[in-house]
C-alpha positions as CSV (number, residue, x, y, z in Angstrom):
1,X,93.4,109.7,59.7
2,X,97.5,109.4,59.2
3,X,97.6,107.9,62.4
4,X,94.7,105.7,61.9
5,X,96.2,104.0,58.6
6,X,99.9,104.5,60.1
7,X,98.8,102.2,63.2
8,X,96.7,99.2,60.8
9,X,100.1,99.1,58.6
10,X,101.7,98.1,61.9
11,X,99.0,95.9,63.1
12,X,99.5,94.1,59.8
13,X,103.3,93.7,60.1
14,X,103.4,93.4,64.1
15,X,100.7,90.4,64.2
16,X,101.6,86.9,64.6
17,X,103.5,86.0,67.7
18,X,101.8,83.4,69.1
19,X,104.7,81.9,71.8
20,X,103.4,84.1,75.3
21,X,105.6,82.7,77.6
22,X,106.3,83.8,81.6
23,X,109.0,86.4,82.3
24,X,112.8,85.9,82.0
25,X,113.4,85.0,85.8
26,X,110.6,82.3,85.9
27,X,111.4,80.8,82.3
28,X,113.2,77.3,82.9
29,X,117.3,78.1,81.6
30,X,116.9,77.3,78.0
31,X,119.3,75.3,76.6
32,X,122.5,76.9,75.4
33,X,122.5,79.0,72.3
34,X,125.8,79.2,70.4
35,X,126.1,83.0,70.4
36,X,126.8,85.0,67.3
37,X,129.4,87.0,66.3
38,X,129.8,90.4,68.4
39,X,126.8,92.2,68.4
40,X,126.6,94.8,64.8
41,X,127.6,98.1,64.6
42,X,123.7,99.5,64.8
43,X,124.2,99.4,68.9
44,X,126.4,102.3,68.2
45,X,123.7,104.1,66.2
46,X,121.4,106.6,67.4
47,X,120.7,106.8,70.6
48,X,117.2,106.4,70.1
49,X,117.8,102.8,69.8
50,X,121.2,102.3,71.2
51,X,122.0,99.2,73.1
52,X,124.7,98.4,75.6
53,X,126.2,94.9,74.5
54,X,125.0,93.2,78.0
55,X,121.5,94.5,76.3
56,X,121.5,93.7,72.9
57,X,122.6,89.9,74.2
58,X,119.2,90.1,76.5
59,X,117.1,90.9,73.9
60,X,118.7,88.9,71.5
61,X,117.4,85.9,73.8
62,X,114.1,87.2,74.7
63,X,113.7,87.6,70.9
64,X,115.0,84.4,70.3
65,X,112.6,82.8,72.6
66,X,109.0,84.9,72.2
67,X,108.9,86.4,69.0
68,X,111.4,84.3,66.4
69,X,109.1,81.6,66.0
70,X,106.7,83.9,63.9
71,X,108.6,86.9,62.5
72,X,111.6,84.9,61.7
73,X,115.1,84.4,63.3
74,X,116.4,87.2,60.7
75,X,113.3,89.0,61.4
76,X,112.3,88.6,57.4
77,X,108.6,87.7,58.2
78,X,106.0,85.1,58.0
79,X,103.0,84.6,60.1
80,X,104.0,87.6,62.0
81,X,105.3,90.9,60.1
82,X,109.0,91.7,59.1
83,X,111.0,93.3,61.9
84,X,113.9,94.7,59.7
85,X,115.1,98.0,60.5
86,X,113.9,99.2,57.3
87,X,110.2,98.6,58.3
88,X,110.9,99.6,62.0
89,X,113.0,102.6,62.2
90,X,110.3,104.9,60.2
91,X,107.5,103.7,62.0
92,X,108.6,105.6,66.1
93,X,109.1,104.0,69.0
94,X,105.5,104.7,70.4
95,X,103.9,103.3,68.2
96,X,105.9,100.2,68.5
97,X,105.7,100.2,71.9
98,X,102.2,100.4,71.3
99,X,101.7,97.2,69.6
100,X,104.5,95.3,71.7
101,X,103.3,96.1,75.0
102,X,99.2,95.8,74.0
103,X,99.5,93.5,70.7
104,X,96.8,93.6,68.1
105,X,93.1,91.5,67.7
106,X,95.4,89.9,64.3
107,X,96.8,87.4,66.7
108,X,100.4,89.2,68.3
109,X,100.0,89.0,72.3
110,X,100.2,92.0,74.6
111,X,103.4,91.2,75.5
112,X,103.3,93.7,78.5
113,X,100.0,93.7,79.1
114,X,100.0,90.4,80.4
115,X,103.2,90.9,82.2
116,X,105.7,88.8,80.3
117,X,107.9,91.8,79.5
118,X,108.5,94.5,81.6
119,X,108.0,98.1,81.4
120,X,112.1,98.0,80.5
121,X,112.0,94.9,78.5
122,X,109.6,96.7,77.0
123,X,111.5,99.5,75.5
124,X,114.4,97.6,75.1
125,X,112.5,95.6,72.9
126,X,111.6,98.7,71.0
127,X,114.8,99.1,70.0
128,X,116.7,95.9,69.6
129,X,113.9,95.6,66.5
130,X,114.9,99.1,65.0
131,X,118.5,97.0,64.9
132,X,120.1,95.5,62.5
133,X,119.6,91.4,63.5
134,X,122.7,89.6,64.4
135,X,123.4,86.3,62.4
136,X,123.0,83.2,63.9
137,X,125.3,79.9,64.1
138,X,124.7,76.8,61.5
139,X,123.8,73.7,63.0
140,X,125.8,70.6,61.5
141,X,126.6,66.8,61.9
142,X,129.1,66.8,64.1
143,X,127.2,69.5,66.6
144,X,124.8,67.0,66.5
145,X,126.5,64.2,67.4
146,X,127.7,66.3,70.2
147,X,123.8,66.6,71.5
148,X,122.7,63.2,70.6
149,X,122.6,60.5,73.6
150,X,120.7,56.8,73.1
151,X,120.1,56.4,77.0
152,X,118.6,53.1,76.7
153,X,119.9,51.0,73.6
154,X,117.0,49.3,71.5
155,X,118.8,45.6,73.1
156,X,117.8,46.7,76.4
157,X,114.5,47.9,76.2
158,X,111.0,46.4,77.6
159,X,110.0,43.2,74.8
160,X,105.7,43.7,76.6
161,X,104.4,46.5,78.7
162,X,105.8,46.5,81.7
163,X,102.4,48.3,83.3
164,X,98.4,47.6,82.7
165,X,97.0,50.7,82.0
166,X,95.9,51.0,78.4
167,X,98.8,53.0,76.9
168,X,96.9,53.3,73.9
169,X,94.9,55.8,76.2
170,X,97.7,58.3,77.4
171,X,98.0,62.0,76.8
172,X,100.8,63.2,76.1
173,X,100.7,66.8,77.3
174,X,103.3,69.4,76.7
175,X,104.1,71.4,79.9
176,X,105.3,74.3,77.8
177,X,107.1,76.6,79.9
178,X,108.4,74.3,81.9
179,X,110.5,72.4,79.5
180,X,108.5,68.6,80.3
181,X,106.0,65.9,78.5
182,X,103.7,65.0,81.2
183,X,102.2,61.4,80.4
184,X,98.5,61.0,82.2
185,X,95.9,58.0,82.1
186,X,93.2,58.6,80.0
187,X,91.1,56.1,82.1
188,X,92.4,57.4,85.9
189,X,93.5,61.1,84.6
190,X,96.4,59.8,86.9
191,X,99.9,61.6,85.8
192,X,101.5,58.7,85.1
193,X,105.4,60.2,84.5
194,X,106.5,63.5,83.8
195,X,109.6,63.8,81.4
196,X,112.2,66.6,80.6
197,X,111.5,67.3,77.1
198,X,113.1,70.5,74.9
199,X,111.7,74.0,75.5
200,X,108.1,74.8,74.6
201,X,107.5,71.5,72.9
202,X,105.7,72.4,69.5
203,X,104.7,68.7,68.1
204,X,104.3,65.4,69.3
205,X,103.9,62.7,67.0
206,X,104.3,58.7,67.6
207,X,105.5,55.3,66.0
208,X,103.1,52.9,64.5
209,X,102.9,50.9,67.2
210,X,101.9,54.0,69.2
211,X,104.6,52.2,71.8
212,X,107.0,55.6,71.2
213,X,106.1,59.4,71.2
214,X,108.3,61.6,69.3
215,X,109.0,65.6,70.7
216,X,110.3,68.3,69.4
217,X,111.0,71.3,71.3
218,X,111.6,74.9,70.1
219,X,115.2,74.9,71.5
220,X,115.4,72.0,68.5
221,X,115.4,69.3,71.0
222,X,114.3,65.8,69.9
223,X,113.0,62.8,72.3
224,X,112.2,59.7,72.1
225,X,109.7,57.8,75.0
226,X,108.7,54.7,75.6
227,X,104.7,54.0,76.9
228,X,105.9,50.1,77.8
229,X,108.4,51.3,80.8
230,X,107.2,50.8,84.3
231,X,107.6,54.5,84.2
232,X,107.9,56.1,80.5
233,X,110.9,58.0,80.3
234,X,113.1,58.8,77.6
235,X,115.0,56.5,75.9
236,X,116.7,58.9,73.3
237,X,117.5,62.6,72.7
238,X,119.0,64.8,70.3
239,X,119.7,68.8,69.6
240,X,118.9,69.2,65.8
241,X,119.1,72.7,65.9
242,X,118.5,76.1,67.5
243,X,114.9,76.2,66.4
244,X,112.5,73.4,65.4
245,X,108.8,73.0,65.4
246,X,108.1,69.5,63.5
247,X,108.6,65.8,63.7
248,X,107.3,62.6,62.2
249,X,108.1,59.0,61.3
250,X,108.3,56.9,58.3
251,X,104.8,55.2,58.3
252,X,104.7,53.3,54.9
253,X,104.7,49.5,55.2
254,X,107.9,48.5,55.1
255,X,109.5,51.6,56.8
256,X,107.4,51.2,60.1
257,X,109.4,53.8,62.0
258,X,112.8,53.1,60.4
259,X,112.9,56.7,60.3
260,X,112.0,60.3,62.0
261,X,112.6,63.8,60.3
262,X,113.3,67.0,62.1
263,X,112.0,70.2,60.7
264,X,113.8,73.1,61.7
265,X,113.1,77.3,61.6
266,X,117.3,77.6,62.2
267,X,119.1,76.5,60.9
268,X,116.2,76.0,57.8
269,X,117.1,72.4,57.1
270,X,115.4,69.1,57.4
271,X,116.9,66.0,59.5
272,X,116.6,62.5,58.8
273,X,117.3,60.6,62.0
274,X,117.4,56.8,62.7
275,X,113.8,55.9,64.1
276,X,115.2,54.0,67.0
277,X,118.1,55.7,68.0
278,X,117.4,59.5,67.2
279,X,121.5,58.8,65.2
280,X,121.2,61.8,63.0
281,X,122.1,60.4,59.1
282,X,121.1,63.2,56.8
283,X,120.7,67.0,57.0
284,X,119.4,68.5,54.0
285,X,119.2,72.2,53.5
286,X,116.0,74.1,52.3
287,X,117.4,76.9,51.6
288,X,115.6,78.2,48.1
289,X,114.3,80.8,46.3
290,X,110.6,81.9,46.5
291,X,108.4,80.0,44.2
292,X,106.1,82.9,43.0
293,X,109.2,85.2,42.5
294,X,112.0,83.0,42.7
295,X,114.0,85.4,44.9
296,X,116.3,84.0,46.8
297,X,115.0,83.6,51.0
298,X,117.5,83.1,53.7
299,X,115.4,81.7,56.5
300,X,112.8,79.1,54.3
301,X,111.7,77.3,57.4
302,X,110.1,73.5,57.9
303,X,106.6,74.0,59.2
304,X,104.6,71.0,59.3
305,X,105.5,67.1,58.3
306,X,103.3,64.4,57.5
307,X,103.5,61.2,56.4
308,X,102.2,59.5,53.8
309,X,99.8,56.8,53.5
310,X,100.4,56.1,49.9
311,X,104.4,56.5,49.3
312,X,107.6,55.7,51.8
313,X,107.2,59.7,51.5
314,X,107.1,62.4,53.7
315,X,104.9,65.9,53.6
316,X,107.3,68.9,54.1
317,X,105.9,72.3,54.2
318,X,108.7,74.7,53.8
319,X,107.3,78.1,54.8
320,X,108.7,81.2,53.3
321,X,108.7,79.7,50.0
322,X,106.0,78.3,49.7
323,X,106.6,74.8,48.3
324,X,105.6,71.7,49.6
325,X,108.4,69.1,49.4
326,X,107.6,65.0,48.9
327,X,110.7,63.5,50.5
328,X,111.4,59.5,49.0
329,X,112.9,58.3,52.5
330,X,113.3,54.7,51.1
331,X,117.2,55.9,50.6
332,X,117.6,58.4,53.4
333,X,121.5,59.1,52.5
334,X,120.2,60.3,48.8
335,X,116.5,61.0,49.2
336,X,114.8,62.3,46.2
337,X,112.6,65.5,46.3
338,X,109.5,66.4,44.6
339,X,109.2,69.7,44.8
340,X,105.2,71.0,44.5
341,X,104.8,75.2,44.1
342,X,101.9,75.6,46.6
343,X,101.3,79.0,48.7
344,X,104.0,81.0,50.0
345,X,104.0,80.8,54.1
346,X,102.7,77.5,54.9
347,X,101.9,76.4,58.0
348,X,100.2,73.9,60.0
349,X,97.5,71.4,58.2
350,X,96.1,67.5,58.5
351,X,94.6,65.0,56.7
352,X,91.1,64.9,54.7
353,X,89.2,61.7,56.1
354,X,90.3,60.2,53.3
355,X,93.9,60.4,54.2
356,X,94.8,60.9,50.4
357,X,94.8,65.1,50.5
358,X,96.3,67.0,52.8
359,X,95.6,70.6,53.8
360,X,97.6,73.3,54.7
361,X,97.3,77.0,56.2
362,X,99.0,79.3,54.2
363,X,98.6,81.9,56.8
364,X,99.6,85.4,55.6
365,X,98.2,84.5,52.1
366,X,94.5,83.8,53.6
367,X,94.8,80.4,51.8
368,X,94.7,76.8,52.2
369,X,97.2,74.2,50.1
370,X,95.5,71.3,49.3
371,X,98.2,67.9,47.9
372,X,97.4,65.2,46.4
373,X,99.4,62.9,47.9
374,X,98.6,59.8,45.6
375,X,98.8,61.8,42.6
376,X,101.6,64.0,44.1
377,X,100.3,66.9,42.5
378,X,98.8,70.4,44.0
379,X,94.9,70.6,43.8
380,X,94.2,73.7,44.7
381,X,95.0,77.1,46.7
382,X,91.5,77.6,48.1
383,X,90.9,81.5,50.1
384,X,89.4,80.6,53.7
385,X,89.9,84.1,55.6
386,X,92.2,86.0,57.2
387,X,95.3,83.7,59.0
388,X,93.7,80.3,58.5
389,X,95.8,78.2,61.5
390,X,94.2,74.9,60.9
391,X,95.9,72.6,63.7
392,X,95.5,69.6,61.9
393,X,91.8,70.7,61.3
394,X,88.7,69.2,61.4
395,X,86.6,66.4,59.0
396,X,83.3,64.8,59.5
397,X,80.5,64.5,56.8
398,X,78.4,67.4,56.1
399,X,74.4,66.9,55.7
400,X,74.8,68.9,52.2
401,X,77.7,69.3,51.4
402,X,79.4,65.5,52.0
403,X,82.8,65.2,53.3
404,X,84.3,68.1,54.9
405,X,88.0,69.5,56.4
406,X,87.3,72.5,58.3
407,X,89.9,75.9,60.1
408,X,89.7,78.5,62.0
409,X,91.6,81.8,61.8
410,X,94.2,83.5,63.8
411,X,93.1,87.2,62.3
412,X,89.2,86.6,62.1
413,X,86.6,85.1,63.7
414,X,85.4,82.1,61.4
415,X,85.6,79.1,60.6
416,X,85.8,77.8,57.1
417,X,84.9,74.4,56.0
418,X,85.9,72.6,52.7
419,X,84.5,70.0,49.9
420,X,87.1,67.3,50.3
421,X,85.4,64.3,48.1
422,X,86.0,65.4,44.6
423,X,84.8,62.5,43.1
424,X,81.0,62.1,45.1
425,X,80.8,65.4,45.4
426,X,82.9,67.2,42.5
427,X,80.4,70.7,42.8
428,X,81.8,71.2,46.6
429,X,85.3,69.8,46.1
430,X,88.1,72.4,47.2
431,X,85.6,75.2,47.8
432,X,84.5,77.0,50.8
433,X,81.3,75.6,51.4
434,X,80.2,76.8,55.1
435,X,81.7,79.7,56.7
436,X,80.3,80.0,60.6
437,X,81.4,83.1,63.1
438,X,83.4,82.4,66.5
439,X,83.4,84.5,69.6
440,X,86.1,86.5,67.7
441,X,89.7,86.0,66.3
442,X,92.9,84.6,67.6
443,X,91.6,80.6,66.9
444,X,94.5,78.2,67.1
445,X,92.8,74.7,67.3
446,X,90.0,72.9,66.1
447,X,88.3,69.7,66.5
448,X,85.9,67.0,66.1
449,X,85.6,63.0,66.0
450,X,83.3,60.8,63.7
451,X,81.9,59.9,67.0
452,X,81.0,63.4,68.4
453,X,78.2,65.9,67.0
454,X,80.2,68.5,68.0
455,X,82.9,70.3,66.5
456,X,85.4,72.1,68.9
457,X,86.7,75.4,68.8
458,X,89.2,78.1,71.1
459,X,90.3,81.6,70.9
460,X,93.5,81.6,72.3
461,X,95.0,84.5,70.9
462,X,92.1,87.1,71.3
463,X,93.1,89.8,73.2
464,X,90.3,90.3,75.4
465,X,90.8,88.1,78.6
466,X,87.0,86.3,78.4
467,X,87.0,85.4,75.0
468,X,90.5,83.9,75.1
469,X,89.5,82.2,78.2
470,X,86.4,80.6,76.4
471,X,85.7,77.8,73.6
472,X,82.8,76.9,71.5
473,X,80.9,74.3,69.6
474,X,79.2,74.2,66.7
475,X,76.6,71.4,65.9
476,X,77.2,69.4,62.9
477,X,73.7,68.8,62.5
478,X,72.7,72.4,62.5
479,X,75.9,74.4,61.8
480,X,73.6,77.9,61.0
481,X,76.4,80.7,61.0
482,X,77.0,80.6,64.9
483,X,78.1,78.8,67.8
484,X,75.6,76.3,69.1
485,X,77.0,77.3,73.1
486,X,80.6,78.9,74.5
487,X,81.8,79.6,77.7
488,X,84.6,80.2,79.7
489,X,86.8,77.2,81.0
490,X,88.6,79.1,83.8
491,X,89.1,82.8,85.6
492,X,92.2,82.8,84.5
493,X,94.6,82.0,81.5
494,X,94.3,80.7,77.7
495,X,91.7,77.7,76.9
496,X,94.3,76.2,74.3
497,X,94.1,73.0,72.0
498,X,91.5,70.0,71.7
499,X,92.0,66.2,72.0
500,X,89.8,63.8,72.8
501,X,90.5,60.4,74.5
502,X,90.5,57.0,73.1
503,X,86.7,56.0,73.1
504,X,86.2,59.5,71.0
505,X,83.2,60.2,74.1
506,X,85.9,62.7,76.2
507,X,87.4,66.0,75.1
508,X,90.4,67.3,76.7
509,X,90.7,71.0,76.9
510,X,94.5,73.0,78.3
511,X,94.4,76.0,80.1
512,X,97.5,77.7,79.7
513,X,98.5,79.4,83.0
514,X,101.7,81.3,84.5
515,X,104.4,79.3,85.3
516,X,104.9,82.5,88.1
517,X,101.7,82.8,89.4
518,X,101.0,80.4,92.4
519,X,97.6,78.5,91.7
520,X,97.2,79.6,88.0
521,X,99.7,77.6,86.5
522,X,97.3,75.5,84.5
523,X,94.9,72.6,84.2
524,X,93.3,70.3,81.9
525,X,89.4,70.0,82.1
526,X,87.8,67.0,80.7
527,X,83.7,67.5,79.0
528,X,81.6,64.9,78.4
529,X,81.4,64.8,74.4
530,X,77.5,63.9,74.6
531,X,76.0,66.4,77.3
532,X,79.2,69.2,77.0
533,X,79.1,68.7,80.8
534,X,82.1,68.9,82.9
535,X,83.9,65.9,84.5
536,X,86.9,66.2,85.7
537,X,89.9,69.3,86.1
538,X,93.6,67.7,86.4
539,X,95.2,70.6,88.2
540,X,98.5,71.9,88.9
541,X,100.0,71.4,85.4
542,X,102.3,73.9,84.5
543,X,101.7,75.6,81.7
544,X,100.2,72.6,79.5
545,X,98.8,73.4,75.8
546,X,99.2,70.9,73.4
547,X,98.4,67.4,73.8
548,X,98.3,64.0,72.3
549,X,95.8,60.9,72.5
550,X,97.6,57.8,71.5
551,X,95.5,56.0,69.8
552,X,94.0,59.2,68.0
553,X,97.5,60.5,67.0
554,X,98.8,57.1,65.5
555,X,95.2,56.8,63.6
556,X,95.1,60.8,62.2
557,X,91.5,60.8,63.9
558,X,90.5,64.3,63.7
């Protein structure tokens, strides 16, 4: 029984990465990471988790890259566990080899059981955790300036599309591991261009027009590309960081991508960039105490941006503390703040159809945030499940219960719908009002469109190799408490992330291969929204996950 409760405490702290990536020597060279000072004094302790300096540097990268996004740079926690040495050192090296090596049904992968670390990197692993984490370099103006190139000046660029496909109709696909934006024809599924991008691209967002697509990588690499080249290719980059995982654009009228903001994990700080040249102009610190028990946090990252429909405001989620931020960008050298206590570790979230509330996971508190964006005001912290990871989640118009946002859940198998129309339906608004079951846990993404009667789901992050392999759909019209039909997308891989094309009639589904295993790279297979049949499989895409319709992504259709 010791053992039994011992192991669930670790599940609990150990769940959460969700970044499987290929091993070291098939990984693309990341970008350079200014190293730390020398390595602390805990590789001299113990020999139980001693480290060489040539080791703790490895790991210190392989952290870096597979596990930072979740349990922090400083390894304080969030979506995954804390990783301090106070939480690891009492728990043994078996049983944290354990959970590294097999990971847990709460969302962590099994790092070594699907062969991205080695029986070595394994235990090496095992201990770099049990020390103490080295501190990592700022991040300022003038490193940025270093980073930042305008490869094509605003002067010079195409006045018309220079091509007739219907731009409006791309995907923009991240090619994860391979450190590239593929851009294919949602009319030919033709690759049209394929672009260097930063590491592991996390968010893709676009102008007004829908002419530009902004990425952001986790290396804290921004682009800029533009749909009206011959070719699209970049036109801008910069390096806003060591880690980032959001971007947007100023959408109010007015401020029709005048701007873009950077969010970044490290340093935790926001960017305000100009929206044509990527020229960095303000970097503004979120570094803050916690807003439940205002204790100071060093690592309050920027999760998700929005923008706002209603104010030359953006939407930023700052994670660890748990307040959602309304950033005036009207004055982008002095932009006022409104800070909004929400739930502590926010996450990902989207609109309601309305585009006046938006919702947000607040994963490791089983809650979601809901704004008032109009009002600017909180509206309520409504309990979904266990590790609601919306995506930008789902709406369409329930037959009872009226306007609806819907998640899924990274540490259960459900999905959770909302009341979003308080003032039609004021009994159902910001309440739970259906909760159907999935194949099981580890959800990522899900998905619908006012055309469809279907709403998408996957289970990514499920450890066993058919379910994560397979998706699901529920029928609006008859939700009931299960899937309507699942099955499995390919033999091999992750079915990752939804988007459908243009028309709203297609929907694009990844699957997430091995960058180093020949023929199971990845793949994008295209269903028929009306029958659910197959049509089409655009193969030999490395690694893809997420990815962005042009016309959907500019008109927050989801």
């Amino acid at each position: 029984m010791r053992n039994f409760v011992i192991a669930i405490v670790v599940a609990v702290f150990m769940a959460g990465c969700v970044q499987p990536v290929v091993k070291e020597e098939a990984k693309p060279a990341a970008p350079p990471i200014v190293k730390p000072a020398a390595p602390p004094a805990a590789v001299a302790e113990p020999a139980s988790y001693a480290l060489s300096k040539e080791e703790f540097e490895k790991m210190r990268q392989i952290y870096f890259d597979r596990c930072a996004g979740c349990h922090g740079v400083l390894r304080k926690g969030a979506t995954g566990g804390a990783l301090t040495p106070d939480k690891t050192r009492v728990k043994g090296a078996a049983l944290l080899r354990a959970f590294i090596y097999t990971g847990t049904g709460g969302g962590m992968p099994g790092w070594g059981k699907q062969g991205v670390l080695s029986d070595a990197e394994t235990d090496l692993m095992v201990k770099y955790i049990q020390n103490d984490p080295p501190i990592p370099p700022q991040w300022s103006l003038p490193d940025m300036k270093k980073s930042w190139k305008v490869l094509i000046p605003p002067e010079k660029r195409p006045t018309a599309p220079q091509h007739k496909r219907d731009w409006q109709n791309f995907f923009v696909v991240t090619l994860r591991d391979a450190g590239q934006i593929a851009i294919i024809d949602g009319d030919t599924k033709e690759v049209v261009s394929t672009v260097d991008s930063g590491y592991a691209v996390h968010i893709v967002r676009m102008s007004m027009s829908g002419r530009y697509v902004y990425t952001i990588g986790r290396d804290g690499k921004a682009t800029m590309i533009d749909l009206w080249m011959e070719k699209p290719d970049t036109v801008a980059e910069i390096r806003t960081g060591l880690d980032a995982r959001s971007i947007d654009v100023s959408k109010f009228a007015g401020f029709h991508d005048k701007y873009a903001i950077v969010g970044c994990y490290w340093p935790p700080q926001m960017v305000i960039l100009d929206g044509a040249t990527l020229e960095p102009i303000k970097i503004v610190s979120t570094l803050s105490y916690t807003y439940d028990t205002e204790e100071f946090h060093p690592e309050p990252r920027v999760a998700s941006i929005v923008a706002s429909h209603f104010k030359p405001e953006w939407v930023v989620n700052i994670k660890e503390t748990g307040q959602i931020w309304l950033v005036d960008y009207s004055d982008p050298s002095n932009p006022e703040i409104k800070m909004i206590e929400a739930e502590r570790f926010l996450h990902d979230g989207g609109w309601d159809a309305s585009k006046r509330y938006f919702l947000v996971g607040a994963n490791m508190r089983n809650k979601v945030s809901i704004v008032d964006t109009k009002e600017r005001k909180l509206v309520a912290n409504v309990e979904t499940g266990i590790k609601p990871h919306p995506g930008r989640g789902a709406n369409w118009t329930d037959s009872v219960y009226g306007p609806v946002w819907a998640t899924g859940h990274l540490g259960e198998g459900l999905m959770a719908a909302i009341g979003t129309d308080p003032d039609k339906y004021p009994q159902n608004a910001w309440k739970v009002v259906r909760r159907a079951t999935m194949l099981g846990g580890g959800n990522l993404f899900i998905k619908t469109h006012p055309n469809s009667n279907w709403i998408w789901v996957d289970h990514t992050l499920n450890s066993d190799d058919k379910i994560k392999r397979s998706i699901g759909v529920y029928d609006k019209n008859n939700i009931g408490d299960k899937l309507y039909k699942s099955w499995e997308v390919a033999d091999y891989g992750r079915a990752v992330h939804f988007e459908y094309n243009k028309a709203g009639d297609e929907m694009w589904v990844s699957v997430w291969g091995r960058m180093d295993v020949p023929g199971k790279v990845g793949e994008i297979v295209v269903y028929d929204d009306k029958t659910l049949a197959e049509k089409a499989r655009i193969k030999n895409l490395v690694t893809p996950t997420g990815k962005f319709n042009v016309y959907n992504t500019v008109n927050d259709i989801y």
